[in-house]
C-alpha positions, 0 to 999 in steps of 0.5 A, a space after each residue: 485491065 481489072 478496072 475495064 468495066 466498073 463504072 462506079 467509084 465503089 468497084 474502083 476503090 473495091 479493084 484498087 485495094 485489091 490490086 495494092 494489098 497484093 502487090 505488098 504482099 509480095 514486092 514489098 513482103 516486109 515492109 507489109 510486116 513491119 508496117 502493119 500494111 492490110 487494107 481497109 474493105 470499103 464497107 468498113 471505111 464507109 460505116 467508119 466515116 458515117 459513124 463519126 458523122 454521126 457522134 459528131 451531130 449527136 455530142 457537138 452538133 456538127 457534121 464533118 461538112 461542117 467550116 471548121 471540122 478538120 479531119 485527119 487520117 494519119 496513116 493514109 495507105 491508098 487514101 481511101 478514106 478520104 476518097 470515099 469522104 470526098 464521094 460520099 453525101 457527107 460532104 455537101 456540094 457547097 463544101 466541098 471546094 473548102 473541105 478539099 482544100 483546107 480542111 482534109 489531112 493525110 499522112 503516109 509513110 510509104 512513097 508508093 501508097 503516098 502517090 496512090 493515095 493523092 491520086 486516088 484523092 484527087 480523081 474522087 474529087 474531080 469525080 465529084 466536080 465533074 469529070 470535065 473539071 481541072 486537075 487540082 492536086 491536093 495539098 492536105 497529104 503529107 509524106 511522114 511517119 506520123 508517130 514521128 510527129 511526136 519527135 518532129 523538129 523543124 529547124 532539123 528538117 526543113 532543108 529535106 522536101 520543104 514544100 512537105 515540110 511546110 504541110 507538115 508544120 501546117 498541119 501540127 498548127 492545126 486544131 484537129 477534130 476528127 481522126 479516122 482511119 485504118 493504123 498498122 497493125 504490125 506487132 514487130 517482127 516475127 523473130 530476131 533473125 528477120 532483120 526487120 525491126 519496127 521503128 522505135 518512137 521514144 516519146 510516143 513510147 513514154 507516153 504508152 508507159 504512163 498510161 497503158 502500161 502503168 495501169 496495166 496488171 501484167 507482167 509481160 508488157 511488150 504487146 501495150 506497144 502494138 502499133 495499133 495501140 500506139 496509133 490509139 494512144 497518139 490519136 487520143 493525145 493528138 485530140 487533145 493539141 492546140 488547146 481542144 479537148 473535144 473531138 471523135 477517132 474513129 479506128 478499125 484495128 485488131 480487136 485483141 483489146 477488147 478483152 485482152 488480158 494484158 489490154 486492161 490498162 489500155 481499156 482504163 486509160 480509153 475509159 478515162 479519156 473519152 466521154 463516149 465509146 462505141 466498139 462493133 466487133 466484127 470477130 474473125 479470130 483465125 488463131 482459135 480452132 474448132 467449134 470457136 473457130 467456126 463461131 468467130 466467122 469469116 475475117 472481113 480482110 479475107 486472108 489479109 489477117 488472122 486477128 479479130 476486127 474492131 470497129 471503135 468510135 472514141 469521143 472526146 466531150 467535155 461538155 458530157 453530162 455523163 458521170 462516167 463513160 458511157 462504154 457501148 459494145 455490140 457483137 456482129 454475131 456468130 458463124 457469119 461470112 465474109 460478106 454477110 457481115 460487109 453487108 450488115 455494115 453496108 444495111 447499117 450504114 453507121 452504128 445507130 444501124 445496129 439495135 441491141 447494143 450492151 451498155 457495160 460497167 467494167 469491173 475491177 479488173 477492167 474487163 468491159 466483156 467476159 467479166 470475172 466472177 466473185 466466187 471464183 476470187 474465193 477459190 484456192 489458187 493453184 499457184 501464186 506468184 508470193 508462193 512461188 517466190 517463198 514469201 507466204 503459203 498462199 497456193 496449192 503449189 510453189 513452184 511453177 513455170 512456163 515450158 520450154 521455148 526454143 526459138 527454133 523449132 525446125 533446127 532443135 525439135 524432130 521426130 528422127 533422133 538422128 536427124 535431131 543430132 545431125 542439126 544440133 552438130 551443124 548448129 554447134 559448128 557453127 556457133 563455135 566457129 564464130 566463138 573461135 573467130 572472136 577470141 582470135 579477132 577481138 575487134 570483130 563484133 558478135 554481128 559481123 562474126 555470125 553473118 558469116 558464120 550462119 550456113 545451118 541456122 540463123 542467129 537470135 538475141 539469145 545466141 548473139 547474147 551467149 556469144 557475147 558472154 563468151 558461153 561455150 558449147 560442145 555437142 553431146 547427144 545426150 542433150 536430146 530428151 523426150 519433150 511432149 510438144 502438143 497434146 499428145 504428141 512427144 518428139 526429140 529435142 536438143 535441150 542445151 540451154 546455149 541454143 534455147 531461147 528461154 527454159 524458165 524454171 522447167 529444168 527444176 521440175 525436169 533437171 535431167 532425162 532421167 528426173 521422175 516428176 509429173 507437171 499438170 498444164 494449164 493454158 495461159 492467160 489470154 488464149 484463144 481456145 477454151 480452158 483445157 489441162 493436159 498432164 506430162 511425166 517429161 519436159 513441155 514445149 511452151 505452147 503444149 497448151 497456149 503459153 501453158 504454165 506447168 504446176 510440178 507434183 515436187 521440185 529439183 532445187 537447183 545445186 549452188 554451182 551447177 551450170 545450165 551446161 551440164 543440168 541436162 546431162 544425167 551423170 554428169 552432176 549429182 541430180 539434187 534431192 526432189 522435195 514437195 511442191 504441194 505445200 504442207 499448207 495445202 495438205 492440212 487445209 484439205 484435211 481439214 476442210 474434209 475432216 479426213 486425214 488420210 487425204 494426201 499430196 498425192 490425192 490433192 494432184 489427181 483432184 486438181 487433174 479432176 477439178 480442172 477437167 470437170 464441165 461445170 467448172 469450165 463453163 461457169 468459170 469460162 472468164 476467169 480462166 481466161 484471165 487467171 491462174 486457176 483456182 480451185 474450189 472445195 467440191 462436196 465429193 472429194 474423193 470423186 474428183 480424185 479418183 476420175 483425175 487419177 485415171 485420167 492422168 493415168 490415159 494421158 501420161 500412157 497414151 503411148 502404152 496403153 489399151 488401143 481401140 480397135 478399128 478396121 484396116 482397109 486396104 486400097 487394093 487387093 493383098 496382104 499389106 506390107 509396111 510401106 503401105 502405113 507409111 505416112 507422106 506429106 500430105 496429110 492424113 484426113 477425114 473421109 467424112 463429115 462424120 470422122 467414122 473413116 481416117 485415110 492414112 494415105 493413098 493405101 490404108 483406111 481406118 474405119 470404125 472410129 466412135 463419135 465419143 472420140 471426137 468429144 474429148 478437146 485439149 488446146 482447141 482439137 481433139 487428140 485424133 485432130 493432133 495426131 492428124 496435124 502433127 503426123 505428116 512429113 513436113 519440110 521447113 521452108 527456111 531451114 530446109 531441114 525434114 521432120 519426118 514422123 515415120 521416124 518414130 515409130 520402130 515399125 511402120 504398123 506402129 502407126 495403126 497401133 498408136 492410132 488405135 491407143 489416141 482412140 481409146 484415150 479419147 473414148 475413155 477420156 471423154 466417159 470420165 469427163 462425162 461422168 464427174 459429179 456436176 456439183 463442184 462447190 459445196 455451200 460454204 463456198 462462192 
């Protein structure tokens, strides 16, 4: 037994989580999705329950030993906060009987946990009695989803588990004080097609659109509904019930919030409604890479999640002398492991533990970290949403767009053609068999008709609403265009706008394959990554940058009648007329801001290009691109700018083409090498080094000699060697099955060493520009 041997309730809690955690992650594998099921580390729950004892004495002097002090964890899992409760020195002995009987609250949804977590419960507080002590069950535990509280109707379920029933009416009577715990994490399923939806709670969802969402400055609203959030907004109403208006919630949740772009209304509304708040972050953001990877350290839940941590303490304190919130923020630090930093919590025991912690004022965007700059507010924006809907000339461009999202990577992207064209032909099977078999059957519904019609591929929203709508396709190869997916790294893509979850607007900048336009790319708000900008002459994936929104050199308005059928096939409509779209504005505003007229559109681009690579801008402005569309300033030297983003964008638009870096090939064994030697495998292409001097192609071919300055140039978070690597390797989808094979291509397999050799002077190039940019990028009537 894992648990022979422990002799203390730390390592038992410590075995338990284990044992539980895993078992969801594999029996249990969606509820664990749906429900947001990650459990909570010891440490974390300890310095969580000190920490509320604490901002209890300090802001009500009181202590959660205290006759009176109710405390609720909502979303129980194991029960281990309130097992580590009942163990703790927090509860003094001639409490405890009390507190255990009246005063401890629980709610779980999941009959498994719920059981776990009462016996878990109910051994700590025999433990703490004595082991030769009676069996007391505990009553404080309620079977619920707790956001359905909010929906409860009494005289609706008291035939259904009415013991339970009673609890629950018990506990909604009660005066809460103290709510702390670990809520769901789940954002919702992963897509359409898993058939695992969250639940819909409407009141509780109201409630987020009264407050998170209409103090919210985005226009893409759907994260503010996290469960995390809702758990957060629930607490916080729940707090203010049975005529209280003072109490703590003490959460460990993802941390995205704290700087979230789209988070802004929740940070407003959290300033708003308490008196006091206390955030630790704990970090371990696993969606960013290189050296930010590195930096966010270890994830306290291990592999449990790929989110940042937060430890947030919220008090409710009427009687506060304070004007305003008093917002205390302290960062656990960088490149820390896991159990460093569960060792910190454990040294600190609860947040007076921490020194240092940063009092903030949040601005008027409602940052409280990465606060934005003044200066770059004066900027010249490089899109506007006013200009791109033709309302004013306000922006350096009009139109732009995010790039193409498929939805279904596996089936419509991939580097063979002919394998690209075999999936596209199965998938229009498939949906034009569904599509016969409603107009035959007029009483069959779109989902009985596609769970029989699904053999090579699985069916979206977006597909189902096409069916809906009786949208026909037929196959045609010539839907297949060249999209560059990742920095680059270009592929095949089937484009029929029918099986393409949303193309926004870049069919105006690309209307078909033969549309000749550059787009530059920026990332999008909220990435993870540092700002980087790549430049494409083809259509754009829409994670080419993260959420990357592309600025065209000119547009393709779209022509009255025209189908988005036929706008991907050239010859088949008339390609309409390109016009500008960098604004005739913008070119006098250059021209006479620089006194020089020979400035032009065509100058303005390459000096964005240039402007948006430059490390001084980058760093200075490091917060505003995050949280913005960029806006570019007036550097002294023009031409400067103009020139080094020319030449760039002439490296990045011809990687494929242009001069190659010369490396030494180095067979693995004797002879000449022969073609199957540069084929690559499944298994990744890798480093031999820590230096990165030596790439191992695989088991024959090495390529040494590989400069230090090509690991200096970084677009969306690697380097273009660390793209190559990651997107060059046969993979096999585990859903689909289908084979992205990259040897297809290539017309020779040398073409390999050739194209590696060419990413490597890009790099090297690239990196010699950069470096060499003017460091000046404002003059002195700006900022």
């Amino acid at each position: 037994m894992r648990a022979q041997g422990i002799d203390n309730s730390e390592g038992r809690q410590h075995v338990l989580l284990e044992l539980y955690e895993k078992f969801f992650a594999n029996a249990l594998k969606k509820d664990a999705e749906r429900l947001g099921i990650v459990y909570t580390p010891v440490e974390v729950v300890d310095f969580i329950l000190h920490s509320a004892n604490e901002v209890l004495q300090k802001e009500f002097a009181r202590s959660l030993s205290d006759e009176g002090v109710h405390v609720l964890d909502p979303f129980t899992g194991t029960g281990i906060f309130l097992a580590r409760l009942l163990q703790s020195d927090l509860i003094q002995p001639f409490d405890l009987e009390r507190k255990y009987r009246k005063e401890l609250h629980a709610n779980e949804i999941v009959l498994l946990a719920y059981y776990i977590a009462a016996v878990n419960i109910e051994e700590a507080y025999r433990g703490q009695r004595g082991e030769d002590s009676s069996y007391e069950p505990f009553n404080g535990i309620v079977l619920t989803d707790t956001f359905n509280l909010n929906e409860w109707r009494p005289n609706l379920r008291r035939a259904w588990l009415p013991d339970n029933n009673a609890r629950v009416e018990r506990q909604q009577n009660l005066p809460i004080q103290v709510i702390v715990g670990n809520p769901p994490w789940s954002a919702g399923q992963k897509s359409a097609t898993d058939d695992n939806p969250n639940v819909e709670y409407p009141e509780l969802e109201d409630r987020i659109e009264e407050t998170y969402a209409t103090r919210s400055t985005t226009t893409l609203k759907r994260h503010l509904y996290d469960t995390y959030k809702m758990a957060i907004r629930w607490a916080s109403d729940r707090i203010k019930e049975q005529g209280q208006e003072q109490g703590v919630v003490a959460f460990v949740t993802n941390g995205s919030w704290i700087d979230g772009n789209a988070d802004a209304g929740v940070r407003a509304c959290l300033a708003e409604e308490f008196s006091s708040i206390y955030v630790l972050h704990l970090r371990g953001n696993a969606r960013t890479s290189g050296e930010l990877r590195r930096a966010e350290g270890d994830n306290v839940f291990g592999l449990g999640s790929r989110a940042p941590v937060a430890l947030t303490i919220l008090v409710k304190n009427p009687n506060t002398t304070q004007d305003n919130c008093r917002i205390c923020y302290r960062d656990i630090g960088d490149y820390l492991k896991r159990g460093e930093k569960l060792m910190a919590l454990r040294e600190a025991v609860s947040i007076s533990g921490f020194g240092d912690w940063q009092e903030i004022t949040p601005d008027k965007h409602y940052d409280w970290i990465g606060q934005r700059s003044e200066a770059f507010a004066k900027f010249y924006p490089l899109g506007s949403k006013n200009a791109k809907m033709g309302r004013v000339d306000d922006a350096i461009f009009g139109l732009y767009s995010l790039g193409l999202a498929t939805g279904k990577d596996a089936y419509l992207y991939n580097f063979s053609r002919r394998v690209c064209a075999e999936n596209a032909r199965k998938m229009t099977q498939d949906y034009l068999s569904a599509f016969s078999a409603m107009e035959e059957n007029p009483k069959l519904t779109v989902d009985m008709v596609t769970s029989v019609h699904s053999l090579n591929f699985k069916w979206d929203r977006v597909l189902k609403d096409n069916l809906k709508r009786k949208k026909r396709s037929e196959f045609d190869e010539n839907y297949i265009r060249k999209v560059v997916y990742r920095p680059f790294i270009a592929t095949n893509c089937y484009a029929d706008y029918t099986f393409v979850n949303c193309k926004y607007q870049i069919d105006q900048m690309f209307p078909d394959s033969l549309s000749e336009n550059r787009v530059i790319c920026v990332a999008g708000k909220g990435g993870a990554n540092r700002f980087s900008v790549f430049v494409s002459d083809t259509m754009t994936d829409l994670q080419l940058m993260f959420n990357g929104q592309c600025f065209p050199r000119y547009q393709y308005p779209k022509l009255v009648g025209a189908s988005d059928m036929t706008a991907a096939l050239p010859g088949i409509r008339e390609t309409p007329d390109r016009i500008d779209n960098i604004s005739d504005t913008a070119l006098r505003t250059f021209q006479e801001h620089y006194n020089d007229e020979t400035i032009t559109k065509d100058a303005i681009f390459d000096y964005v290009y240039g402007i948006l690579h430059a490390p001084s801008y980058r760093e200075e402005f490091a917060n505003d691109l995050s949280k913005m569309i960029p806006r570019i300033p007036f550097s002294p030297d023009f031409h400067a700018f103009a020139e080094a983003g020319k030449a760039l964008a002439a490296l990045h638009l011809g990687y494929e083409t242009c001069e190659q870096y010369r490396l030494s090939v180095v067979l693995a064994h004797d002879g000449e090498p022969q073609p199957h030697h540069f084929r690559l495998t499944e298994k990744a292409m890798r480093f031999a080094t820590p230096a990165k001097t030596t790439l191992i192609i695989n088991e024959h071919v090495r390529l040494t000699g590989i400069p230090e300055a090509a690991h200096r140039y970084v677009v969306n978070g690697r380097t273009p060697l660390e793209w190559f690597i990651d997107r060059y390797k046969i993979k096999r989808d585990k859903e689909s099955g289908i084979l992205n094979d990259p040897n297809g291509w290539f017309k020779d397999p040398r073409d390999l060493v050739t194209a590696i050799e060419r990413i490597v002077y890009v790099s090297v190039e690239s990196t010699r520009i950069i470096e060499g940019l003017p460091s000046q990028i404002t003059d002195d009537t700006e900022g």
